[in-house]
Structures are given as C-alpha cells and as structure tokens.
N, C-alpha and C positions, 0 to 999 in steps of 0.2 A: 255227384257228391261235392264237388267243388261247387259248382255252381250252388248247390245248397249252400253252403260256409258263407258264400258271396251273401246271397241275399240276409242269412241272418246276423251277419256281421253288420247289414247295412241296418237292421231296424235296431239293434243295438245302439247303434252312433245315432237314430233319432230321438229311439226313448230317451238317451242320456242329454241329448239335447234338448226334449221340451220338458225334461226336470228342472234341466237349469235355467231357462225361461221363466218357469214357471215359479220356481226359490227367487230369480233376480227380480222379478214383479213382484215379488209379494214383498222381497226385501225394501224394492224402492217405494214400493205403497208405504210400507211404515216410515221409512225415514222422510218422505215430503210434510208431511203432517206436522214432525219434528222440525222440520226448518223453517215451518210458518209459524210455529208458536214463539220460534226465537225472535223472529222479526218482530212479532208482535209485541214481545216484553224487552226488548233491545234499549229502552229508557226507561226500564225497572232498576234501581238497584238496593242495596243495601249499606244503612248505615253504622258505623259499630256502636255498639252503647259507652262507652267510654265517649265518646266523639259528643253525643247527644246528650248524656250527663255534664260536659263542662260547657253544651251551648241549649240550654234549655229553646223549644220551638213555641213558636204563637200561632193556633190557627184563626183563620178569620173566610167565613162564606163572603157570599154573591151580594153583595146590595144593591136595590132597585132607585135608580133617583130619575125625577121626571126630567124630558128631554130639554136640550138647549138649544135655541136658536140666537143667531146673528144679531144684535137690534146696532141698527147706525144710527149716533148721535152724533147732534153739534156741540160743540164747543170752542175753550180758548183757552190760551196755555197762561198761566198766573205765575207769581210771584210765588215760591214756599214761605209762606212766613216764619217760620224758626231760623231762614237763611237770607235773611234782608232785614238791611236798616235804612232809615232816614237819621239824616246829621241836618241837625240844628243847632243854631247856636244857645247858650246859657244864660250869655249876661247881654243886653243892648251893646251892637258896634256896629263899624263899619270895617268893611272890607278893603282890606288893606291889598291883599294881592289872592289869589287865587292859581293854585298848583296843580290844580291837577281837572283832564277833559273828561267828556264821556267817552267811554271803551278802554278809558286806562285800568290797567289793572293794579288792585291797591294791597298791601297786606294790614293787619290788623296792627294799630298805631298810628301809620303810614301819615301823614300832614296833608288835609287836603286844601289848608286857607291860611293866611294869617287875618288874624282881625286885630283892630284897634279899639279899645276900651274904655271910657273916661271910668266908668262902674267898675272895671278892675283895677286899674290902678287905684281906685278910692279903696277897696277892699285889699289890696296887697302892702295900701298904708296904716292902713287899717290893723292888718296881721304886724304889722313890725313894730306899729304902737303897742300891743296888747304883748308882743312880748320882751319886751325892754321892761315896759311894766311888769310882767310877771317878774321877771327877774331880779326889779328891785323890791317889790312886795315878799317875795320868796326870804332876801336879807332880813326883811324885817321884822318877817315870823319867825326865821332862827332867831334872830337878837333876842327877841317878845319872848322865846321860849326860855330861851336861855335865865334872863333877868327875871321870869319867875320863878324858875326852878332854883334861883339865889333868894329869892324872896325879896327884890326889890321892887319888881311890879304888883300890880294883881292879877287878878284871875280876869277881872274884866277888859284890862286893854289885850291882855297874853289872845284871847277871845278876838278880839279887833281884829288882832293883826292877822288870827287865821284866816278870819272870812273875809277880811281885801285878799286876800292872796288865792282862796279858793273860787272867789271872785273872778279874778284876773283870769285863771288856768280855765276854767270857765267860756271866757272869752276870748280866749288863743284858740281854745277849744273848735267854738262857733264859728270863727273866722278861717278858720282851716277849713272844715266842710264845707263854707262856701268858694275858697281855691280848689278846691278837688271837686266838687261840683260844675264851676266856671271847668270844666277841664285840665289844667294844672295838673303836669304828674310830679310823683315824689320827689322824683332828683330835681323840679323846678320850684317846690314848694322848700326843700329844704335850702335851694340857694339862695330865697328869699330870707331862711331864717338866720343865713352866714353874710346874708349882707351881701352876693354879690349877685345877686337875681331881681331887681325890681325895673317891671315893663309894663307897659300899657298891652302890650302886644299878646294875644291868645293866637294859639293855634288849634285849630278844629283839625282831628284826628278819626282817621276810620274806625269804627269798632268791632271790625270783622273782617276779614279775608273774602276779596271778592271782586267785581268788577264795577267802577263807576257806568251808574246805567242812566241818571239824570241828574243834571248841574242846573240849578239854576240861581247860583251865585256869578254876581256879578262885578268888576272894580269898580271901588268907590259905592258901592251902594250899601245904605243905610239899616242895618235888620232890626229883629225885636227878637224875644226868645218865643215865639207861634211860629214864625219861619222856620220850610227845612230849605234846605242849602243841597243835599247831594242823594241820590237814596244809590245805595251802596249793595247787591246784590252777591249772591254766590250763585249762577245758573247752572251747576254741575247738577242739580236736584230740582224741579219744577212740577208744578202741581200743571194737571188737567182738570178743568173745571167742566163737565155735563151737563145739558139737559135732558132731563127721561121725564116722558108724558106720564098722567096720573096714573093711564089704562097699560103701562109697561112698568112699572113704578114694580108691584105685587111679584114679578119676574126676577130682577138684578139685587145680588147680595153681594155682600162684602168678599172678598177675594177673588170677584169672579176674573177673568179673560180681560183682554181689552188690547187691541192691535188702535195706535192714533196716527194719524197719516195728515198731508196737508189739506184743506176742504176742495173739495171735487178734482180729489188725484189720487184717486184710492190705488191705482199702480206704482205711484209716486216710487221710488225706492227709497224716500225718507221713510220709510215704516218705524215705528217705536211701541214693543212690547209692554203691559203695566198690568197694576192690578187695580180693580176697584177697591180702595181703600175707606171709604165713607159712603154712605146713602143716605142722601138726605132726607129729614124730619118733615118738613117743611115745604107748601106748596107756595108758587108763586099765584098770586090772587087774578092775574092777567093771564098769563100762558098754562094755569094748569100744570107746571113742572115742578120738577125738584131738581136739586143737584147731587151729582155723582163725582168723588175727588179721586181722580187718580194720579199718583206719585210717580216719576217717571225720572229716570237716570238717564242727562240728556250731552250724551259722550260726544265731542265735536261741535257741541252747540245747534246741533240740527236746529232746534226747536224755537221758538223767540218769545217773550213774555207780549204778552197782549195777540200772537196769532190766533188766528182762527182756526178750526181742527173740523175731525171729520174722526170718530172714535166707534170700532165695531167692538160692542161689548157682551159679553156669551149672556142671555137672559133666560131663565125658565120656562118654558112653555108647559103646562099645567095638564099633563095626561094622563092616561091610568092604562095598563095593563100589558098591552105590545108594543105603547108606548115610551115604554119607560126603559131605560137602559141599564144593563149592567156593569156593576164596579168594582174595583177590590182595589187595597193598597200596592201606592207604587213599588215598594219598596217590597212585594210577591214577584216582581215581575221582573226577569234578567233575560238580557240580550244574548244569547249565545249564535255565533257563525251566521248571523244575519236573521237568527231566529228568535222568535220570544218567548219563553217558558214560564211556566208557574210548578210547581211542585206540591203533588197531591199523597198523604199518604194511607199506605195500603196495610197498617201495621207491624209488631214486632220490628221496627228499625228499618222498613221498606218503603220506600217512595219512588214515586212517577214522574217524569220529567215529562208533562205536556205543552204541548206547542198550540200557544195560539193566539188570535190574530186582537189585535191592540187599536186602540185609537186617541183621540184626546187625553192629554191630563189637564184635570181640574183641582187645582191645589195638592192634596197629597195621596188623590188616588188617576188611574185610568181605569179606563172605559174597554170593557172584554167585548169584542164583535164576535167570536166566535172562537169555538174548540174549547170552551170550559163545559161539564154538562151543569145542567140545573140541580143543585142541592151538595156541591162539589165543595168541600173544602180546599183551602190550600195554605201554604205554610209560607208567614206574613213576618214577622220578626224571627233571627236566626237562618233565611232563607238562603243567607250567601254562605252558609257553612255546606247547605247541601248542593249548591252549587259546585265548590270546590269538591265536595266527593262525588260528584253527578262526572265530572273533568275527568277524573282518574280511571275512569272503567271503559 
C-alpha cells in the first residue's frame, strides 16, 4: 500500500510538471513574436497634432538625375574683375616720386604717386579765376537787380548782368569737374577755393582695398592719360578660368562640383573647393573649347593670378534607367549618432525614422545609395521638428 502512494505520488509530480512545460512553451511562444515586432517598429513613433498644426510638413519623392563623372580640366587662376583696378593717371605729368612697391598692401584712398602737372596747375588757375569772377559778377547781379526794382535801370542790362553771372557759375562749375576728375578730393578742391591749396602736384590714389599686384611707374618718367601706372587687386576672391572640350561641353552646368589643385599635383594639399558659376556661350574657333568660371575664396593666398590649375569638375554623363541615381533634398536628411535618417510617414501623426546610406551633395540635394524603397515619400521641409520628437522616445 505504501509503495502504491510512492509511485502515484510520483506520476503526480510529472503530470504537474509537463503541464507546466507545456503553459511555459506556449507562453514563451507568444511572447517572442511580441518582441520582434517591437524591435521592428522601435523607430516608429507618434506625433501629436498640436505639434504638427504649428509646424506644417512638405513631402517630396525620389528623383532620378543621370549619373556624374569626374572631367579634369585645364586651366588658370584670373583676376575677379568686380575686385581689380588699374590706376592711371587723368591729366599728362610726370612722376614726381613714387610710394608705394608690389605686394604692398594698400586701402582704398591710400597715395600710390605724386605727379607733377603743368595741365593742373593751368586748370587749378583756372578754377580760382572763374571764381573771384563769380564773385564779382554775383555783386553785380544783386546791384543790376536792385536798381531795377527802383526803376533806374532797365530790364535789359538787369538781363545782362544775370547771364555774366550765370555764365561764370557755369564755369566754376566746369572747372571743378575737371579737379575732381584730375583726382582732387574735396578737402583739396575746397583749399583751393580758400586760397590756400594751389599745386602743380597730383596724387594718384588707390580706388580700392587690395594688394599692389603690378607697378609700372617709374621716377621721372613722363605719362599721358592711356597709361596705367599700378593695377591694384583684392585676391581674397579669384576667378578660375576652364577649358571643357565641345564633346564634354553638353555634360557641366552651372553649380556643379569643382575641386582646383596646382596642375600635375592632384595630391597637392593645396586643394580649393568651388562651384561652376558660368558655362560658356562660346566656342574657341582653334581648340574646340569653351570656358567654365569658377569663383573661388582664396584664404591664405594659396592661389596666384596667372597660375596654371588642374580643376576636377562633377559632369553629367547621359544614362537612362540603372543608370541614373537617386535624390532627395538635403535638408530630408539628419545625421543622428553617426547615422543618417530620412523620415517616412505612416499616417494619423505617425512616422518612421529610416536609416540610410548617403552620398554626394550636388547643390541642395544628396544622392540615396540605399535603404529608401522605391516610390517612398519622406518629409522634406519641417523635418527637424520630427526629428526632435523622433529624440524624445
């Protein structure tokens, strides 16, 4: 009888055991399921409408643009002309002394010469003539007026004496513009008019802020006004000038890429960044080229006007179908923890944070190499709002 009790005591303790085997299998069958779907939607979340009403979203697809290669050109670094001048003189002189070398650096005013003038001084006698005249012509249109308005003149000398006088101011006038012309500034034109400014002596003055880049004034030498004298530069800003062959021409548009380097030193670490800013109209009748301008901020002076270059410029190459790359605005696309996201959404106030993989920007989109699917919207202006509640969950 005992020994009975034994054994059914013992299958007791097994049924109860492969019951609970058998609930803890099924329990944990259900819950794996469950923690795969979390993992899967772990960069789902929810936005609240209030949130989304004060920051309305823009969506924007995939767009296809045919692919870009490398094209290397020659070229050479130019002068910007909005930021250069030549200084020449106005009136015939000679050079009196000379102030200033090449590589000085000058600011706008700055003295770069004195000259010597016979023609200015004929003209600064000239202005002091015309205005001592005026001033007595001036007496004698008040008097003229006066003595009409008594009725002791007439009408016709009162007349006279206005137009000598309008005459003269006239020619104050005329002779001023050509002191400020000659260069003359105010405060030198008016000490002329106080009597204590009259010189043969002009000074040729820079008209810009920038670096003397070539002198070729000399002492003692004799000029004319076709002469230039200095050209005067700002190299903080220089143009790259390109050649692109006829057959690459159809390729390179305005804003594309463009890495310049010194010519056959492409490892060079003078590297300098730009954009094509112009494409040229125009072929050359000889080389079959145009030119390509790119604008280039030349920090440190790497660069030098007249260098030769060596410019890799991003060109279109012209494909269709698997060819062609996909793109979407920069401004979809946020770096989070070393990763890059676009945000897709899923309705009612829900969106996706997917990750994926990036490459070039070409003005103000990048290029998706992968993890967008095809026909995928994603949310383009307004993005950084969902960013900051993508952070918070």
């Amino acid at each position: 009888m005992k020994l009975l009790f034994q054994k059914y005591k013992i299958l007791i303790v097994l049924a109860l055991g492969i019951t609970i085997a058998f609930f803890g299998f099924k329990y944990l069958s259900k819950k794996k399921p469950e923690k795969k779907v979390t993992e899967e939607n772990k960069n789902v979340f929810t936005v609240p409408e209030d949130v989304l009403r004060r920051h309305p979203l823009t969506y924007v697809g995939l767009k296809e643009v045919s692919q870009f290669e490398e094209l290397a050109l020659p070229g050479r670094i130019t002068y910007d002309p909005e930021s250069m001048a030549k200084v020449g003189s106005q009136v015939e002189a000679r050079i009196k002394k000379v102030l200033v070398k090449e590589g000085d650096r000058v600011s706008q005013g700055s003295p770069l010469a004195i000259l010597s003038s016979i023609q200015l001084g004929e003209v600064e006698a000239a202005y002091v003539k015309a205005r001592a005249s005026l001033d007595a012509l001036k007496m004698q249109a008040d008097r003229a007026k006066e003595l009409f308005e008594m009725k002791v003149t007439s009408a016709k000398e009162y007349e006279f004496a206005t137009m000598q006088y309008k005459t003269a101011r006239t020619e104050v006038e005329t002779t001023r513009i050509k002191l400020d012309n000659y260069g003359l500034t105010p405060s030198e034109i008016e000490g002329i008019e106080r009597g204590i400014y009259v010189s043969s002596n002009l000074i040729l003055r820079s008209p810009i802020n920038g670096e003397v880049t070539e002198r070729k004034a000399v002492l003692g030498q004799q000029i004319t006004r076709a002469e230039e004298l200095f050209t005067i530069a700002n190299l903080s800003h220089l143009w790259v000038l390109l050649d692109v062959y006829e057959k690459d021409l159809g390729g390179v548009r305005e804003g594309a890429q463009a890495t310049i380097f010194p010519l056959g030193d492409e490892h060079s670490s003078v590297q300098i960044q730009g954009k094509v800013g112009y494409v040229g109209t125009v072929l050359d009748n000889v080389k079959r080229t145009a030119k390509l301008r790119i604008m280039v901020s030349n920090k440190g002076n790497k660069l030098k006007p007249g260098q030769t270059v060596t410019a890799k410029v991003a060109g279109l190459v012209v494909s269709t179908g698997g060819g062609k790359r996909k793109m979407i605005p920069l401004e979809a696309v946020h770096e989070i923890e070393g990763k890059f996201f676009v945000f897709i959404p899923h309705g009612e106030g829900s969106f996706e944070a997917v990750n994926v993989i990036v490459g070039d920007t070409i003005e103000d989109d990048i290029i998706i190499l992968g993890g967008l699917p095809d026909g995928a919207e994603v949310v383009s202006k307004g993005s950084f709002v969902l960013k900051s509640e993508f952070l918070k969950f």
